[in-house]
N, C-alpha and C positions, 0 to 999 in steps of 0.2 A: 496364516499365509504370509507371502513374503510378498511384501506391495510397493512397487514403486509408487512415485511422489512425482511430478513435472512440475515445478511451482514450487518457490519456500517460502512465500507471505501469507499473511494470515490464515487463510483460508486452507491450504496447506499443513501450514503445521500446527491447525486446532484439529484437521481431521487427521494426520501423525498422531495428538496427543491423543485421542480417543481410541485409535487404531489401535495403540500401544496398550490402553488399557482393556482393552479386548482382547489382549494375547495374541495381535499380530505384529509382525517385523517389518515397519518404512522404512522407506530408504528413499531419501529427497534430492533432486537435482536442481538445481536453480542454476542460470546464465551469469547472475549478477555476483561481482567478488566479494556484495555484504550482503546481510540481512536485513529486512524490512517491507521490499516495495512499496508500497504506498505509503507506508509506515517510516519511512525511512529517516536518518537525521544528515545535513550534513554538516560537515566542519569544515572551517575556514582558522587559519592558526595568522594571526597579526600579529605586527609588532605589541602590542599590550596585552596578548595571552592567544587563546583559541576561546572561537564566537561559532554555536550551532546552532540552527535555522532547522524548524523541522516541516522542512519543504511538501511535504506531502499530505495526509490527512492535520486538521489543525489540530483536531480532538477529538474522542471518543464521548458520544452518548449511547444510552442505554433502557429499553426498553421492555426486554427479554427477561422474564425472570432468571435464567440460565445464563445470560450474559451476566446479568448484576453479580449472581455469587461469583462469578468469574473476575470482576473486577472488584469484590470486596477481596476477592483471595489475591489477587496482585498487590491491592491498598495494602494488606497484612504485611508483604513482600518487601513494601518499599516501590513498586512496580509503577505506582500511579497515583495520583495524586488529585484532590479535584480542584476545579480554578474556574470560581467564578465570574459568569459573564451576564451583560443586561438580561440576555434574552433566554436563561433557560442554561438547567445543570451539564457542566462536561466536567469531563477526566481528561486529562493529559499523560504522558508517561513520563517519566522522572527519572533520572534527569535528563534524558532524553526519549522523543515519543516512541523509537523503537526497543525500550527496553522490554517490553513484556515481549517481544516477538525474541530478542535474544534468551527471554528466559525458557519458551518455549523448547527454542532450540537446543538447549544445553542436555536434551536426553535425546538426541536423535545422530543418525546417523546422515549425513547433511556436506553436498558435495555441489561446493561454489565453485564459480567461473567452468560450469560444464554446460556449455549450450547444446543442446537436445534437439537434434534434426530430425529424428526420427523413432517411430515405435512399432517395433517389427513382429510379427506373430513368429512363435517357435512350438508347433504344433497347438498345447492349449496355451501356452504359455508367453511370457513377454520379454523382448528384449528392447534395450533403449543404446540407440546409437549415436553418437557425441560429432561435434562438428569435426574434431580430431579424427574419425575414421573406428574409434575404438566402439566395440558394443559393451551393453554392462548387464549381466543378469543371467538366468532367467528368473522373472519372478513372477510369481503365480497371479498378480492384479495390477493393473494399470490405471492411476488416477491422475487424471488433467486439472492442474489449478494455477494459469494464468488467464492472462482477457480472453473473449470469445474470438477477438480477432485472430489470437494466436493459434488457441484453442483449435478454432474449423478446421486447421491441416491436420493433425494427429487423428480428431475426432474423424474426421471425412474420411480416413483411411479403412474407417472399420465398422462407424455407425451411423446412416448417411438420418438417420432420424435425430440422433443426436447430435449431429452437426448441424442440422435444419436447426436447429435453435438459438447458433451462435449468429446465424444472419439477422435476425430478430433483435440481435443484442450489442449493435455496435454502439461504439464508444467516441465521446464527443472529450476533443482535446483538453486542455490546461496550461497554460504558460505561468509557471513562480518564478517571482523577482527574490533575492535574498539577496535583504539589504542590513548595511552596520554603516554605524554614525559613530563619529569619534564624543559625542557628547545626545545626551536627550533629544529626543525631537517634540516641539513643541506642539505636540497634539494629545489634548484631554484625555481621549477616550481611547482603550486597547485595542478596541476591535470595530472594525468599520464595516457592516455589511451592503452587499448591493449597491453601489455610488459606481455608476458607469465610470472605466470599461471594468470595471473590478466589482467581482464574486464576495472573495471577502478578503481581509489581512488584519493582519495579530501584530502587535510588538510581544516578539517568542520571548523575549527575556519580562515581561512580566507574565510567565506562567513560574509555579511551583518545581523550584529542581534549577533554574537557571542561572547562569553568569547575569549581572547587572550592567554587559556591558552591551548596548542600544543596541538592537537587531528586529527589523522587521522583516516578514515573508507577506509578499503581497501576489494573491492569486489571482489574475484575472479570468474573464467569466468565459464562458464556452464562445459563443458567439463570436468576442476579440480574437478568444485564441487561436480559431478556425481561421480569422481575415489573415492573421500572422504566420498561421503553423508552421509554414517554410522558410520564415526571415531567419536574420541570424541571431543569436544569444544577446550581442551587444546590445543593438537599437530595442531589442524589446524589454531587456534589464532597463536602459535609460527609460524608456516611455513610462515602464512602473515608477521607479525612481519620481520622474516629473511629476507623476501622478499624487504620490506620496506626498510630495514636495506643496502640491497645491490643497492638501487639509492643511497646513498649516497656517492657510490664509498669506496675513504679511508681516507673519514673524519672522526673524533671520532662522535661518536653517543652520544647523552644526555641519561639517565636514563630512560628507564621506569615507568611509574610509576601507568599506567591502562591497562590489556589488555584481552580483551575477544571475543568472536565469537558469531553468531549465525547463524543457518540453515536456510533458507526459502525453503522449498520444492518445492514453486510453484510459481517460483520467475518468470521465462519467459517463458510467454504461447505460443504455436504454435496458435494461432488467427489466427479467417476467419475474414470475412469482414462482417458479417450479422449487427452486430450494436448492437441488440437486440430483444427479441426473446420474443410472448406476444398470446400466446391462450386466443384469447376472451369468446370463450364455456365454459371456465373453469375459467375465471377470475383468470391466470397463466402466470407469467414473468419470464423472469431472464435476467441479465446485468451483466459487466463487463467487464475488460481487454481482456478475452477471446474471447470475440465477437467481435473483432473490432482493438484491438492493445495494446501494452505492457507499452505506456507510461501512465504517468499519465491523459492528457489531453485525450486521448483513454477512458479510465477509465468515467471519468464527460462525456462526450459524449452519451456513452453508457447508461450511468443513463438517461441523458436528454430526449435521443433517444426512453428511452420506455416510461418513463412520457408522450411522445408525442404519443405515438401509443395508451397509455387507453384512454388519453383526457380526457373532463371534464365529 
């Protein structure tokens, strides 16, 4: 079959990769101009080079037997690396965390900055309509893999049981600070978990694969992020920033010398356990973190998971 795609992150295009080796043809839309979503890295170019922050998931664990050969075969790649921490084995991707998501993508057919208003029946068939007015298709299966929030409007259009489950599955915010110091910041330890109002934060340049020049990402925890969600980018970068500023006790602090925020609305989803979700009568999916759990390995699952339910 020829299948579209709504969503290019993980979840997305692990169930692409599997699609493909089933002998069908995806074809992925994504809104965003790069690849990653949750995955994502960014850059920041400063006078002393380019510093990236990989603002989204910090790291990749794994539990799956399916996931592991999956990240042994990245390790092989170069794709990922592991980096250890107090509390229990991660991987990272190298040298940046979206690398295994661009490597996914290098066999796909994969169409950024297309926001996707719409997904229209054409008698059995699917067409998908672009905020530009343009449709694109017809292709014989329709698969949804963004949040649930996103999710309900396409889904609601066509499977009101299937969209009954993205109300179940909303998403509680995230505020990251990505932050660079013109020299070390004097705190011991990499990784700081749970210390009110902050989730967790990394110094990103002590994982495997990075520049040595000082950059932390500090996430704060749902709760803050929600009191915040509407302020603006500055005051909440600062408050991280102060935050940061006070592990270091009353040692002098280095310079500043990058610092910015960004929101994710639908950073941690209230997830069932369904896996993923696949009306055959209609040649209609949809996957993701939502269905199934918040990590990243939840996420490829979920893709595999419905790749497995159309079959060949």
């Amino acid at each position: 079959m020829k299948i579209v795609i709504i969503g290019a992150g993980l979840a997305g295009l692990a169930c692409a990769q599997a699609l493909k080796q089933n002998g069908h043809t995806p074809t992925l839309f994504d809104k965003g101009r790069g690849l990653g979503g949750r995955m994502s890295t960014r850059r920041a170019q400063l006078s002393s080079g380019t510093v990236t922050f990989d603002h989204g998931a910090p790291f990749i664990a794994a539990q799956d037997a399916g996931f592991n050969a999956e990240l042994e075969r990245w390790r092989e790649e170069g794709l990922v690396a592991p980096w250890p921490m107090e509390y229990g084995k991660a991987w990272v991707g190298t040298p940046t965390m979206n690398a295994p998501i661009t490597h996914l993508a290098k066999d796909h057919d994969i169409r950024l900055s297309s926001h996707v208003m719409g997904l229209l029946r054409d008698g059995t068939r699917w067409l998908v309509l672009l905020n530009d007015g343009s449709l694109h298709g017809p292709y014989d299966a329709a698969i949804i893999a963004v949040p649930a929030e996103q999710a309900a409007a396409f889904l609601g259009m066509h499977d009101l049981v299937m969209a009954s489950h993205t109300v179940a599955a909303r998403s509680k915010p995230r505020w990251t600070a990505m932050i660079a110091y013109a020299d070390k910041m004097p705190i011991s330890q990499d990784v700081i978990c749970d210390c009110e109002p902050v989730a967790f934060a990394a110094r990103n340049s002590a994982k495997p694969g990075r520049s040595d020049r000082e950059a932390w990402v500090v996430h704060a925890n749902p709760e803050w992020s929600m009191t915040h969600l509407e302020s603006e980018p500055e005051p909440v970068a600062n408050a991280l920033r102060e935050w940061l500023g006070q592990q270091a006790g009353d040692a002098a602090l280095p310079d500043c010398i990058h610092l910015t925020a960004h929101r994710w609305r639908y950073a941690l989803p209230q997830h069932s356990r369904l896996g993923a979700l696949w009306n055959a009568g209609l040649r209609l999916g949809a996957c993701g973190d939502w269905l199934l759990g918040p990590t990243v390995e939840d996420a490829w699952l979920s893709g595999r998971q419905l790749a497995q339910k159309i079959g060949t």
